[in-house]
C-alpha positions in Angstrom: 0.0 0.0 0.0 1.3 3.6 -0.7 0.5 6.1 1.5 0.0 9.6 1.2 0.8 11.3 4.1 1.8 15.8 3.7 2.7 18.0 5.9 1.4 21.7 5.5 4.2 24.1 6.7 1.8 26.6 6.9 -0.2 24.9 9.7 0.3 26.2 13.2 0.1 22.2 14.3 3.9 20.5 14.8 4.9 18.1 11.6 5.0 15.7 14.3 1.5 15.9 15.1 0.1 16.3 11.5 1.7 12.9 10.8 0.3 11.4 14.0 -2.8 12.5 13.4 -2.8 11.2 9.9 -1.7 8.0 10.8 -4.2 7.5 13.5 -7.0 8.4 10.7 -5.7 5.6 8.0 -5.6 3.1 11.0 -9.1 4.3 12.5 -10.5 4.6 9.3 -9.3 0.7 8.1 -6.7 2.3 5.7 -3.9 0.6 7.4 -4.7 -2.7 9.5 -2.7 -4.8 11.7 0.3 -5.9 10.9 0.7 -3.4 7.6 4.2 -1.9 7.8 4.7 1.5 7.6 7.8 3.1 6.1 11.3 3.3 8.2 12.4 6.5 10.0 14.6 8.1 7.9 12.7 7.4 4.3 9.7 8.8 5.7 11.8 11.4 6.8 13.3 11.9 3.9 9.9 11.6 1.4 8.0 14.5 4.0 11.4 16.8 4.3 11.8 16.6 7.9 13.9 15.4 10.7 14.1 11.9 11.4 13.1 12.7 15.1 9.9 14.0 13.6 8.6 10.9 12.3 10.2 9.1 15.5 7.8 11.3 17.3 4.5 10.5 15.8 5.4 6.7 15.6 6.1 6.9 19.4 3.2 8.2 20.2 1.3 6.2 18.5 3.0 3.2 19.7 2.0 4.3 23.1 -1.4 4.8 22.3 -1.5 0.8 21.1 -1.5 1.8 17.9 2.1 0.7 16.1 4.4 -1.3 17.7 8.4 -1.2 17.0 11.0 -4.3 16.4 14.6 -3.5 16.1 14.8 -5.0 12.3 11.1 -5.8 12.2 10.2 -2.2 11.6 6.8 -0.6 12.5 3.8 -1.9 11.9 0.4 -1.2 13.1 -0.3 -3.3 16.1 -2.4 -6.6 16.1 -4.3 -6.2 19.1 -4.1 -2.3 19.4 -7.3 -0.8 17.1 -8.5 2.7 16.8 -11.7 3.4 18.5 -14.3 2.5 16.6 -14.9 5.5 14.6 -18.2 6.6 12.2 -16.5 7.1 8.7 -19.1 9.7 8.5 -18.3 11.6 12.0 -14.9 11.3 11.0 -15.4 12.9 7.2 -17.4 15.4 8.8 -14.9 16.5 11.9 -12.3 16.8 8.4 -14.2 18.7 6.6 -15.4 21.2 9.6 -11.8 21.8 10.3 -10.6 22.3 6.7 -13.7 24.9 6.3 -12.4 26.6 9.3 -8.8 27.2 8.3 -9.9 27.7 5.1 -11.9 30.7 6.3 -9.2 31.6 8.7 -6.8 32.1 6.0 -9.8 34.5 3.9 -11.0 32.4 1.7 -15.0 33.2 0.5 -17.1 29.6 1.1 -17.3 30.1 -2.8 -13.3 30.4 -3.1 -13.4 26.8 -1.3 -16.0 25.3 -2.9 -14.6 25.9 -6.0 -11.3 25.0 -5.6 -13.1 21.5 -4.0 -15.0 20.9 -7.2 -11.8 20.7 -9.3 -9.9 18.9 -7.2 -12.9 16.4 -7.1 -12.5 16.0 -10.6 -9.0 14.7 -10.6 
């Protein structure tokens, strides 16, 4: 599986906690089940242009939420027995989109500026 994980410099939120928060969505959300390995440190690193203590972060913290676990030459993978609470995919789209509407706003965009720019990426 490829996954597409960004990190938007111009969000207040740490790199570290973007990633962990993205993460934590594609395991909640069923995008990444147990035992699906997720890339090593420093090529993550690498691919999202940021310190390899960055991504060491958010795989910590997930690890200690029972979400990943970590084996010296096994890599990290998302745990077996750890799972996401069970979350609504439609709670979840919707918490998403209410916080992409509000930065959106944030940073002056009209609602028609947004939905716009939606529509064509929707098309891709």
């Amino acid at each position: 599986m490829t996954l597409v994980l960004t990190l938007d410099p111009d969000d207040p939120t740490p790199p570290y906690e973007q990633l962990r928060r993205q993460l934590g969505d594609l395991i909640a959300a069923g995008r990444l089940g147990p035992g699906d390995r997720l890339p090593p440190l420093r090529q993550l690193a690498g691919d999202l242009g940021v310190a390899v203590g960055t991504v060491a972060r958010s795989y910590r913290e997930l690890e200690q939420e029972g979400l990943l676990t970590s084996r010296r030459g096994g890599g990290t993978r998302v745990a077996e027995s750890g799972r996401a609470p069970a979350v609504n995919r439609q709670e979840m789209l919707e918490g998403m989109a209410a916080d992409f509407v509000a930065r959106v706003r944030g940073l002056g965009y009209t609602d028609d500026e947004t939905v716009a720019a939606l529509e064509r990426q929707l098309r891709l």
